[in-house]
N, C-alpha and C positions, 0 to 999 in steps of 0.2 A: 330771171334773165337766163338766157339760153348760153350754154358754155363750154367752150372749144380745145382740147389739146390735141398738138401734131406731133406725131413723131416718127420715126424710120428715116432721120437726115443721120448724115455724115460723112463720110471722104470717098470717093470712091473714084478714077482711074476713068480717061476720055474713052468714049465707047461704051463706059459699063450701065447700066440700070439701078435703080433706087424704087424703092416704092413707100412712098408718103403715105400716112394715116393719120384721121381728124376725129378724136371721138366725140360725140357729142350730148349733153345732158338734157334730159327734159324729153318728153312725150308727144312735143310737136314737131321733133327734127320732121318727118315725114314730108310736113306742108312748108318747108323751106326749101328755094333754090339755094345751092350751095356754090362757093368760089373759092379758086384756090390765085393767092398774089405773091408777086415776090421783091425783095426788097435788097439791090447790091447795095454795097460801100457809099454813098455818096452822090444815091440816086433816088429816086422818085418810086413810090412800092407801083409796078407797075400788075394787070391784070395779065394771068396766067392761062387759066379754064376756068370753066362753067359747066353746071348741071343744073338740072330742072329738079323740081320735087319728084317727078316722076320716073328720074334716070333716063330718060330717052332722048332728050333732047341737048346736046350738048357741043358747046362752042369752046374756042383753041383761041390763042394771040398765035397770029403768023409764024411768030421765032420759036414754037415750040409745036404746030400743025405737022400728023404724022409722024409725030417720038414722043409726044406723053398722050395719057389716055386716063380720062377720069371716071369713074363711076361712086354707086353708092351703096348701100345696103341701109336700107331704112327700120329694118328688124333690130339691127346691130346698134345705130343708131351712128354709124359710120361713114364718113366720107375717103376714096383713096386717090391717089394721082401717082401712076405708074410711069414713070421715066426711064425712057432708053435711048440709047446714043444718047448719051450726053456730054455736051459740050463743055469745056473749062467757061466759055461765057453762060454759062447755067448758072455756075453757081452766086448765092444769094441767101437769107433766110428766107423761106416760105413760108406764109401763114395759110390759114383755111379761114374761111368765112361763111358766114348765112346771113342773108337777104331777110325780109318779111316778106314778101310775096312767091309764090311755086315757078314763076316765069326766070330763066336765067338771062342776068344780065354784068355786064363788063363794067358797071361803074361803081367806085368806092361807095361813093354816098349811101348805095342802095343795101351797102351790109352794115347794119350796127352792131353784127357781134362778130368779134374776131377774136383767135387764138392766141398764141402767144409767140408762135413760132418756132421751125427747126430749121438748123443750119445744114445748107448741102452744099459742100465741096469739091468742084471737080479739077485734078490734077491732070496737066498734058503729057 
C-alpha cells in the first residue's frame, strides 16, 4: 500500500504563509491524482485542492481559490500545498491524499490512502 506523511504545519500569524509537504512511498506515486483535505474541530474533513498525476491540472475549494497553490514533484515522490494569506478560519488538521486513478478529483471516496495529518494554526 501506498504511504503518506505531511508535514510543515504549525502556528503562524493571519496574513502569514505555510508551506505543507506529503512525502510519499512506493514507485507509483507518478500515476496518482493527488488531494490535499482538511479537517476543523467538529466538522466534516472537507476537500481542499487537487492535482492531476501530471501536475497540470489542478482544482481549488472556493474558500481557499487564489491563496493556496498546490504542486508536485514526482521524482521526489512529493506532494506541496503552499499557503498564503491565511486566514484564522484555515486553520484545521490537513491531510494529503492519493486517489487510484491520474484524473483529479474532489471526492473522499476516490482516495484510499491518506496520511496522517498536520496541524496548522492560524492566530488573529
Amino acid at each position: 500500500q501506498v504511504q503518506l506523511v505531511e508535514s510543515g504545519g504549525g502556528l503562524v500569524q493571519a496574513g502569514g504563509s505555510l508551506r505543507l509537504s506529503c512525502a510519499a512511498s512506493g514507485r507509483t506515486f507518478s500515476s496518482y491524482a493527488m488531494g490535499w483535505f482538511r479537517q476543523a474541530p467538529g466538522k466534516e474533513r472537507e476537500f481542499v485542492a487537487g492535482i492531476s498525476w501530471s501536475g497540470f491540472n489542478n482544482i481549488y475549494a472556493d474558500s481557499v481559490k487564489g491563496r493556496f497553490t498546490v504542486s508536485r514533484d514526482n521524482p521526489k515522490n512529493t506532494v506541496y500545498l503552499q499557503m498564503n494569506s491565511l486566514k484564522p478560519e484555515d486553520t484545521a488538521v490537513y491531510y494529503c491524499a492519493a486517489a487510484t486513478t491520474g484524473w483529479t478529483t474532489t471526492l473522499r471516496d476516490d482516495y484510499p490512502y491518506w496520511g496522517q495529518g498536520t496541524q496548522v494554526t492560524v492566530s488573529s
